[in-house]
C-alpha atoms as one frame of an Amber mdcrd trajectory, in Angstrom:
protein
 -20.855 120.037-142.560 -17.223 120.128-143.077 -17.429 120.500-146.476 -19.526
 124.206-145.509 -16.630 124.997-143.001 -14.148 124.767-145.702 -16.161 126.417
-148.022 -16.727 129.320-145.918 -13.245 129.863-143.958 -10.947 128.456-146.380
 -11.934 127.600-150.602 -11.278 130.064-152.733 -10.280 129.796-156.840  -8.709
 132.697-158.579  -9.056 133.363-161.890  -7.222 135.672-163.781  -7.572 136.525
-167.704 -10.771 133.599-167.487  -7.915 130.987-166.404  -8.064 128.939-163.351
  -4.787 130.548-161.050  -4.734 127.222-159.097  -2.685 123.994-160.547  -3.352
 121.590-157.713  -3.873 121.290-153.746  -0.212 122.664-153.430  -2.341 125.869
-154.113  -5.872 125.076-153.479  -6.641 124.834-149.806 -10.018 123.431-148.559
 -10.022 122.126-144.865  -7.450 119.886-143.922  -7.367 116.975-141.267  -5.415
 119.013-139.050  -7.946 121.426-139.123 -10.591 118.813-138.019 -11.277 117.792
-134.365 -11.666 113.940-133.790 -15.373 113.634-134.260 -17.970 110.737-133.472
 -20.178 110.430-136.452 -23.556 108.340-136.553 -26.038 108.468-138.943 -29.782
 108.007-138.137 -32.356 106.359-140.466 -34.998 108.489-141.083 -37.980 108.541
-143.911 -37.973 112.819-143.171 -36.571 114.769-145.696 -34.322 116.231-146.253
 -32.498 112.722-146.933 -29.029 111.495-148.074 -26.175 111.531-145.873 -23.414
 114.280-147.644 -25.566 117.798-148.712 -28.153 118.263-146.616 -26.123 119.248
-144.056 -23.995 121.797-146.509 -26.720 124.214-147.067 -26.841 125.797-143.952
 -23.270 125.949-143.096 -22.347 129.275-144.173 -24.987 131.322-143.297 -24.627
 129.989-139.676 -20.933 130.577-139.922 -21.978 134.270-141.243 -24.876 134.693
-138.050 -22.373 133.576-135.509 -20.301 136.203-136.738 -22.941 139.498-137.011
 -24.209 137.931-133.343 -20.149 138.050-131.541 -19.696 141.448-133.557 -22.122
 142.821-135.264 -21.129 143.165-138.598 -22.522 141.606-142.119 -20.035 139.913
-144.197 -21.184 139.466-147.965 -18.728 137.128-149.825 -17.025 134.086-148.961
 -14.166 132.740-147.883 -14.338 134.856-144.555 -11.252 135.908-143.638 -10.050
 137.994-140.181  -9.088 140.900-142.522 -12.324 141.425-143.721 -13.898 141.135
-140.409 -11.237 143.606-139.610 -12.199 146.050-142.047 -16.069 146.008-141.550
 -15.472 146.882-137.997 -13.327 149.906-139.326 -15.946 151.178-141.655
């Protein structure tokens, strides 16, 4: 699930001219420890999909991230990483 909360608050490649902008994690920036409360993690066997223990929980990450948001404000946000500015915006227009 961290993986989805860095994908959808933080990741983001630019490409400019069809090249990669980014050189390395000086200028990439997924979630960071800091970023990351201390968390107690225990995994349950279980014959119930879905199974495996890294992306099942990714899929539903962002759109959650995406509801919270339209359910505290009310507005849609369509691309990813969210940002305050573009919450920002969509409440201005």
């Amino acid at each position: 699930m961290l993986w989805g909360v860095s994908i959808a608050l933080h990741e983001h490649t630019e490409i400019s001219q069809g090249q990669v902008e980014g050189t390395n994690l000086h200028n990439y920036t997924p979630l960071r420890m800091a970023d990351v409360p201390e968390l107690d993690i225990q995994f349950i066997a279980s014959e119930q999909p879905p199974t495996g223990l890294g992306e099942p929980g990714l899929i539903a990450v962002c759109p959650a991230i995406g509801n919270a948001i339209f359910n505290a404000v009310g507005v849609r946000l369509r691309s990813l990483p969210v940002k305050p500015e573009q919450i920002v915006e969509a409440l201005a227009s």
